[in-house]
C-alpha positions in Angstrom: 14.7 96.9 49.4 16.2 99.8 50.4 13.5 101.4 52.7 13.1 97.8 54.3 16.8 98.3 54.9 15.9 101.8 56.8 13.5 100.0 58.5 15.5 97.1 59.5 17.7 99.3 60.8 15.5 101.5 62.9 13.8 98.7 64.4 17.3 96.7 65.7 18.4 100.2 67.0 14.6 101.1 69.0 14.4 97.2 70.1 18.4 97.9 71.6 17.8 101.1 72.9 21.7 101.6 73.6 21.7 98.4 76.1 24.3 96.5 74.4 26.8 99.4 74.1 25.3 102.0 75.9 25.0 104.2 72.7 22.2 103.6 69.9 23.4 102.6 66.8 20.9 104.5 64.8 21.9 106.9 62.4 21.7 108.1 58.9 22.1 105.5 56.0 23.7 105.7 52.4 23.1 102.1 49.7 25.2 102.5 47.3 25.6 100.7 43.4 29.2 100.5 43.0 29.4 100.6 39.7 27.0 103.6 38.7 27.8 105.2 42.5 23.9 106.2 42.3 22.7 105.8 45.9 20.2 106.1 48.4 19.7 107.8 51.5 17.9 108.0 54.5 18.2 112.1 54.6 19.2 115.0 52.8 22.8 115.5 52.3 24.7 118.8 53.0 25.8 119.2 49.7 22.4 119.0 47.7 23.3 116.1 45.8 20.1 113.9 46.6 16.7 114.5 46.0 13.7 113.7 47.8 11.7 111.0 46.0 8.0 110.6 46.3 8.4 107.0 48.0 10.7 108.7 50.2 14.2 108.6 50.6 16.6 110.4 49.1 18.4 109.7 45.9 21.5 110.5 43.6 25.1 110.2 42.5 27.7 110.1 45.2 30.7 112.1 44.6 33.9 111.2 42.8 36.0 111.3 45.8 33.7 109.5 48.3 35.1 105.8 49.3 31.8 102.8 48.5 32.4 100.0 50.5 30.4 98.4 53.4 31.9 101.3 55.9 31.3 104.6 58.2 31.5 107.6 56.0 32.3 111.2 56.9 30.7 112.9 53.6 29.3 116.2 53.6 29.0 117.2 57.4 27.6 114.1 58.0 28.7 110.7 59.7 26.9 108.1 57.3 26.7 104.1 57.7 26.7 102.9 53.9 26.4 100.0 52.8 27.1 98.2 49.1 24.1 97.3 47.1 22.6 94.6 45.8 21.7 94.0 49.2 21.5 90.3 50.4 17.9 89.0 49.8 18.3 86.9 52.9 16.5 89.0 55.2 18.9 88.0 58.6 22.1 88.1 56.6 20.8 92.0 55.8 20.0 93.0 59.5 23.7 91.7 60.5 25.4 93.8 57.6 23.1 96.7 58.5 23.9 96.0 62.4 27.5 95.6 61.8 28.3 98.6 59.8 26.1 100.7 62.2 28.6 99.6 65.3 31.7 101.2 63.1 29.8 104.4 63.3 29.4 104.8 66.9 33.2 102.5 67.7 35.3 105.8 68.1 32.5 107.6 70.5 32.7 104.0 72.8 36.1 103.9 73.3 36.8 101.2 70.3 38.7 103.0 67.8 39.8 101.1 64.9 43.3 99.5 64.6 44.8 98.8 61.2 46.5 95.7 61.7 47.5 92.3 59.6 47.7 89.0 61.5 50.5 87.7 59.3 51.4 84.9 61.1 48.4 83.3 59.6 49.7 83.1 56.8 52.0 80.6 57.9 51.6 76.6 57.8 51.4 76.5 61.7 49.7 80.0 62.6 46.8 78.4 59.7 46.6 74.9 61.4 46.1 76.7 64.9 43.2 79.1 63.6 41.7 76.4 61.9 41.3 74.1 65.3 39.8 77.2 66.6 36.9 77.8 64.3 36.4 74.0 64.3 36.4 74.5 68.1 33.8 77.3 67.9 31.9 75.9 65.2 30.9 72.7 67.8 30.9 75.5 70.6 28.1 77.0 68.6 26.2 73.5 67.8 26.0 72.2 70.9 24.7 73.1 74.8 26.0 72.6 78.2 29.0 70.6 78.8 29.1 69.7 75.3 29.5 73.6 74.9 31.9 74.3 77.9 34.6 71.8 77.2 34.8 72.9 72.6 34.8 76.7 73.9 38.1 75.7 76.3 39.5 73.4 73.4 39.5 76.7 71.3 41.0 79.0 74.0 43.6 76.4 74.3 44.3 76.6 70.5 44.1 80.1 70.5 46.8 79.8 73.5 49.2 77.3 71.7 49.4 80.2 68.9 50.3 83.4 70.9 53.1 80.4 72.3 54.4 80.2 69.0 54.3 84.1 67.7 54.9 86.3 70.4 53.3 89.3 68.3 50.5 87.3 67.7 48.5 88.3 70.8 48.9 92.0 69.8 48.2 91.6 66.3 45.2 89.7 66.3 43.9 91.6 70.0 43.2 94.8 67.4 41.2 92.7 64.7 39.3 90.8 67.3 38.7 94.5 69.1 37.3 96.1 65.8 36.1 93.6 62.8 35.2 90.8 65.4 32.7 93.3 67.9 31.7 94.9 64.6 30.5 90.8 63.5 29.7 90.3 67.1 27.0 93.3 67.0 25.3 92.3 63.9 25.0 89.0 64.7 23.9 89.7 68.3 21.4 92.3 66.9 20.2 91.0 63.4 20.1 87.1 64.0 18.9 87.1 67.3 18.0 83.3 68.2 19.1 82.0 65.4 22.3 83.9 66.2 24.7 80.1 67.1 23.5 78.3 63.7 24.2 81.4 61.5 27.9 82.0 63.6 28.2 78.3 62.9 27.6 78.3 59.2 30.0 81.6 59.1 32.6 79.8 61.3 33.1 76.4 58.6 32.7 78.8 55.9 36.3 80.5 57.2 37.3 77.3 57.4 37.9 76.6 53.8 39.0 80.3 53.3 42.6 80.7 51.8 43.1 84.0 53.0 42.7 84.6 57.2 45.2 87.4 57.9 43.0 90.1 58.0 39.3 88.0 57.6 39.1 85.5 60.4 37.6 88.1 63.1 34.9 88.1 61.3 33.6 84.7 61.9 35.6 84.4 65.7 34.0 87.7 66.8 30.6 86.8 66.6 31.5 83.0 69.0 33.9 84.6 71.3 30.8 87.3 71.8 27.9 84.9 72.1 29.9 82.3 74.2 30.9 85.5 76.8 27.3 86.4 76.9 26.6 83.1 77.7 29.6 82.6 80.6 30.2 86.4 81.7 27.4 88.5 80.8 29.1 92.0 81.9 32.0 91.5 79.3 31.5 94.2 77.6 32.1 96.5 80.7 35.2 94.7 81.0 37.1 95.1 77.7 39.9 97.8 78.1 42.5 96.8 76.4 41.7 93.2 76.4 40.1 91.1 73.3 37.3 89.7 73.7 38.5 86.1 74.0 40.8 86.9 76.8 38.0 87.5 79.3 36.7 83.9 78.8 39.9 82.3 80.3 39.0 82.6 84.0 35.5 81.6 84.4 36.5 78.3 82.2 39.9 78.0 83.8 41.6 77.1 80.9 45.1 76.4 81.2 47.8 76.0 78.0 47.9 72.7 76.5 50.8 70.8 76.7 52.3 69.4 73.4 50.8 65.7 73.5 47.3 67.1 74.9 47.3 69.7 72.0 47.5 66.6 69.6 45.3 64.7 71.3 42.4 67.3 71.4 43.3 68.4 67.3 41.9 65.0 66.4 38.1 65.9 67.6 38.3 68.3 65.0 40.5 66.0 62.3 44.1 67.8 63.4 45.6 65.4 60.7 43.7 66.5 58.3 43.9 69.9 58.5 47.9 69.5 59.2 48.0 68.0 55.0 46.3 70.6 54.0 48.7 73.3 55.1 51.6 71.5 54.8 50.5 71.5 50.9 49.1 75.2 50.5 52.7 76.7 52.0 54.4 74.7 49.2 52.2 77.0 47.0 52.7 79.6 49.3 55.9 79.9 49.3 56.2 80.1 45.2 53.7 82.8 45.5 56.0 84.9 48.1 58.6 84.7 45.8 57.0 85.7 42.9 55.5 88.9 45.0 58.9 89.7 46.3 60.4 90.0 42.7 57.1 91.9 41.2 57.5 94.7 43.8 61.1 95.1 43.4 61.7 95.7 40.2 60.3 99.5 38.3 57.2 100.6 40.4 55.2 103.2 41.0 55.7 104.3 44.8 53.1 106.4 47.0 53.5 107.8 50.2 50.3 107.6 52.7 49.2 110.6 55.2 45.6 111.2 54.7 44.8 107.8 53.1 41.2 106.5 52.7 40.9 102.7 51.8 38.4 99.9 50.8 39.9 96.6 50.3 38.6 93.0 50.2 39.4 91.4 53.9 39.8 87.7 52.3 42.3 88.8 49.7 45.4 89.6 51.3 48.5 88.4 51.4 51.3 89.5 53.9 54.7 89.5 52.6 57.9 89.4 55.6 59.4 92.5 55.2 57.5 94.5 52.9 54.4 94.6 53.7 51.1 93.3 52.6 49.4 92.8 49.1 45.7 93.4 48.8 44.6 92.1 45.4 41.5 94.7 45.5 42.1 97.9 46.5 40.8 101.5 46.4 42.9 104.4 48.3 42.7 107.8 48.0 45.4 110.1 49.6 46.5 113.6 49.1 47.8 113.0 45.4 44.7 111.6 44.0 43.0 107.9 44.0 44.6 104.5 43.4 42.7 101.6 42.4 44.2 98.2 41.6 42.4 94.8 40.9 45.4 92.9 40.3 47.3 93.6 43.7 49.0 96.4 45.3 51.8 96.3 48.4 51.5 98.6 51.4 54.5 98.5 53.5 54.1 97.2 57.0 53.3 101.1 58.6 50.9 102.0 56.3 52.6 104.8 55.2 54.1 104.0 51.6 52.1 102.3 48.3 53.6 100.2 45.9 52.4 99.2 42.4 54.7 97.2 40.0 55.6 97.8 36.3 53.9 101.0 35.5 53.9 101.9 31.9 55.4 104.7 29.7 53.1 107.6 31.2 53.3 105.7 34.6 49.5 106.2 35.5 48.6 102.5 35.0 50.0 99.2 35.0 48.7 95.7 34.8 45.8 95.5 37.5 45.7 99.2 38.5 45.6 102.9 37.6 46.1 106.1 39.0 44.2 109.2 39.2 46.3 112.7 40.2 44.2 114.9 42.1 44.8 118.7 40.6 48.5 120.0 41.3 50.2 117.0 40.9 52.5 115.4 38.7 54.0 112.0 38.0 58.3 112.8 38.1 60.4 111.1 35.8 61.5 107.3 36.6 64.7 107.3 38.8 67.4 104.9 38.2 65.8 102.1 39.5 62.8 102.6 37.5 60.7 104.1 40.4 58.3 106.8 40.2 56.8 108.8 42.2 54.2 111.8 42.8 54.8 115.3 42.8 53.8 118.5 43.3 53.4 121.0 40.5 55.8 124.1 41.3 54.0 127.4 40.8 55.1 129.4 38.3 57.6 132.0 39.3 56.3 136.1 40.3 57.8 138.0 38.0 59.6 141.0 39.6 58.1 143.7 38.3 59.8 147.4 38.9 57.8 150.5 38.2 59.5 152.8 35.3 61.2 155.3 36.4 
C-alpha cells in the first residue's frame, strides 16, 4: 500500500501542476509504524538508515529522536511529508491524508506559516452551540445547489459572526487554525476527492458535530466548506488571503450582514438550535467538574519543563483548554532540549507554549500516572522544591584541576 501511496501522491501533484498554490506539492515521502518506527520511503535518506528494496522504496528504522505523526519532517537534510501507517484502505480518504500533509510541506515557502493556537472559547457552552450551527450550516451548504446553497453558506457566516460578537479574541484565535489545519483539509480534499469533494466534506462536517473536543479540531472539517464554497462564489480566493481566513473573503459577494438576536434564533431552528442548546447546557455541567479537577491535578507536586526548541505530536480532538493555565492534551509526544516527554494520560502547556506541566511524578521523578520522561545526555532531574516541583537540569562539568608544574 505504500508504493500506491507514492503513486497517489505523484499523480495529485502532476495532475495540479502547482495551479492551486502556485507551488507543487510533490516531494519525498516517509510511512511510518508507530509502534515498531520501521518505515518506508520514497528515497534514500542522508543518514544511511534505509535500504533500497527490490520492489523499490526504501526501508528501515527511523531514529529515536524523530517525531511519527501525520506531519512535515525535517530529518536528515531532508524535508519529508510522513505519514502514520496503517494507511486508510479507503482509497479517497488516503489521497486527502497524502494531499493534506503534502500542503504542510510547502505552507512556509507560500507565505502560510503555521500558527500554534487553541480556540478556547469553544470550549464553552455558547462558543460550542455557535460552532455547531455552523457545521450544520455547512453540512446543508455542502448537500445542496443554488439558492438552497447560497442562503445555508450566509446562515453559517452569520453564526460564525454572532461568535467573534461574543469573544472578541475569537476572530484571532480561530483566523490561525482556519489559516493552517483548515487550507491543509481544504488541499486534500480539493486534490484527493475531487467530485466527490461536497459529500465527503459533508460526512466530515456531521462527524465534528458529535465531537466533544473542537478547540483545536474543528478547522479540519470547516476548512475544507469554507474552501469549496469560495471556489464556488470567488474563484481567485486564494490570491486574496493575506492575513484574512478563508471565511472572511466570502462575506462580500454573499453580503451577509450580523444577525440580530431574534433572527439568530429563528435561523438556529433549521438546524434544531434547541437541540443543540440541551446538549451543551448538559456537557458544561460536566465540563465544569472536569475543569476543576484539572486545576487541582496541575497544582499540586509536578514535574515542570520549560519549551525553546520543542517538537510536538498531539491528538487535535483531545484537548482541553483550561482559563489561566493553559491547555491539556491527553496524548502527547514533545521533545525539547532536555530529552522527550510522552504522556497518555494528559499533560498541561501553559498558554505561550513555553512551559510543560505533568502532575504527581514519582520518587525518581521520571514518570507519573500517564506519562514518562526521557533526559537527553547532560541532564539531570534536581531535587523537588518546596512545593513538590521538579525540574530539569543541567549536569555541571566537573571542575579543571589547577595543575602547577614542580618547581
Amino acid at each position: 500500500m505504500q508504493a500506491g501511496a507514492a503513486s497517489d501522491l505523484q499523480t495529485m501533484c502532476a495532475a495540479d501542476a502547482g495551479q492551486l498554490w502556485g507551488a507543487s506539492l510533490c516531494g519525498p515521502l516517509i510511512v511510518v509504524d508507530p509502534r515498531s518506527r520501521q518505515a518506508w520511503a520514497t528515497q534514500r535518506d542522508g543518514l544511511g538508515a534505509f535500504v533500497l528494496t527490490p520492489e523499490g522504496g526504501w526501508v528501515g528504522a527511523l531514529p529515536q529522536g524523530v517525531p511519527v505523526a501525520n506531519t512535515t519532517v525535517d530529518w536528515a537534510g531532508v524535508r519529508w511529508i510522513m505519514v502514520v501507517g496503517p494507511l486508510p484502505e479507503d482509497a479517497t480518504a488516503r489521497r486527502v491524508l497524502l494531499a493534506h500533509e503534502a500542503w504542510h510541506r510547502v505552507q512556509s515557502s507560500i507565505g502560510l506559516a503555521m500558527q500554534n493556537a487553541n480556540a478556547a472559547h469553544l470550549e464553552t457552552e455558547r462558543g460550542r452551540y455557535l460552532i455547531r450551527l455552523e457545521l450544520r450550516a455547512l453540512a446543508t451548504a455542502m448537500l445542496s445547489n443554488g439558492r438552497a446553497r447560497r442562503e445555508s453558506t450566509k446562515d453559517a457566516l452569520g453564526f460564525r459572526m454572532a461568535r467573534f460578537a461574543s469573544f472578541p479574541d475569537a476572530r484571532s484565535t480561530e483566523g490561525s487554525l482556519d489559516r493552517n489545519e483548515g487550507l491543509a483539509a481544504y488541499t486534500g480534499v480539493r486534490l484527493g476527492a475531487g467530485e466527490q469533494g461536497h459529500l465527503f466534506t459533508a460526512r466530515a462536517l456531521n462527524a465534528y458535530d458529535q465531537q466533544q473536543s473542537l478547540a483545536r479540531s474543528y478547522a479540519y472539517a470547516t476548512g475544507p466548506a469554507y474552501g469549496l464554497l469560495l471556489d464556488e462564489y470567488a474563484p481567485n480566493w486564494r490570491r486574496a488571503l493575506a492575513a484574512w481566513a478563508p471565511a472572511d473573503l466570502l462575506v462580500g459577494p454573499l453580503r451577509v450582514r450580523e444577525m440580530r438576536n431574534r433572527d439568530l434564533l429563528r435561523r438556529a431552528e433549521r438546524y434544531d438550535g434547541p437541540q443543540i442548546l440541551a446538549e451543551e447546557r448538559s456537557r458544561a455541567e460536566t465540563q465544569q467538574q472536569l475543569i476543576a479537577s484539572l486545576r487541582a491535578r496541575f497544582n499540586g507536586p509536578r514535574l515542570e519543563l520549560p519549551l525553546g526548541r520543542m517538537q510536538f505530536e498531539f491528538n487535535p480532538e483531545a484537548v482541553t483548554p483550561v482559563e489561566g493555565l493553559g491547555t491539556v492534551y491527553q496524548t502527547l509526544t514533545l521533545r525539547d532540549l532536555w530529552g522527550e516527554f510522552r504522556a497518555t494520560g494528559g499533560a498541561l502547556i501553559s498558554p505561550d507554549f513555553s512551559l510543560l506541566t505533568a502532575s504527581l511524578p514519582d520518587r525518581g521523578g521520571m514518570s507519573g500516572s500517564g506519562w514518562s520522561l526521557s533526559l537527553a545526555s547532560g541532564y539531570r532531574l534536581g531535587s523537588p522544591d518546596t512545593a513538590g516541583v521538579v525540574r530539569p537540569e543541567l549536569i555541571p562539568s566537573p571542575p579543571v584541576e589547577d595543575r602547577h608544574p614542580d618547581n
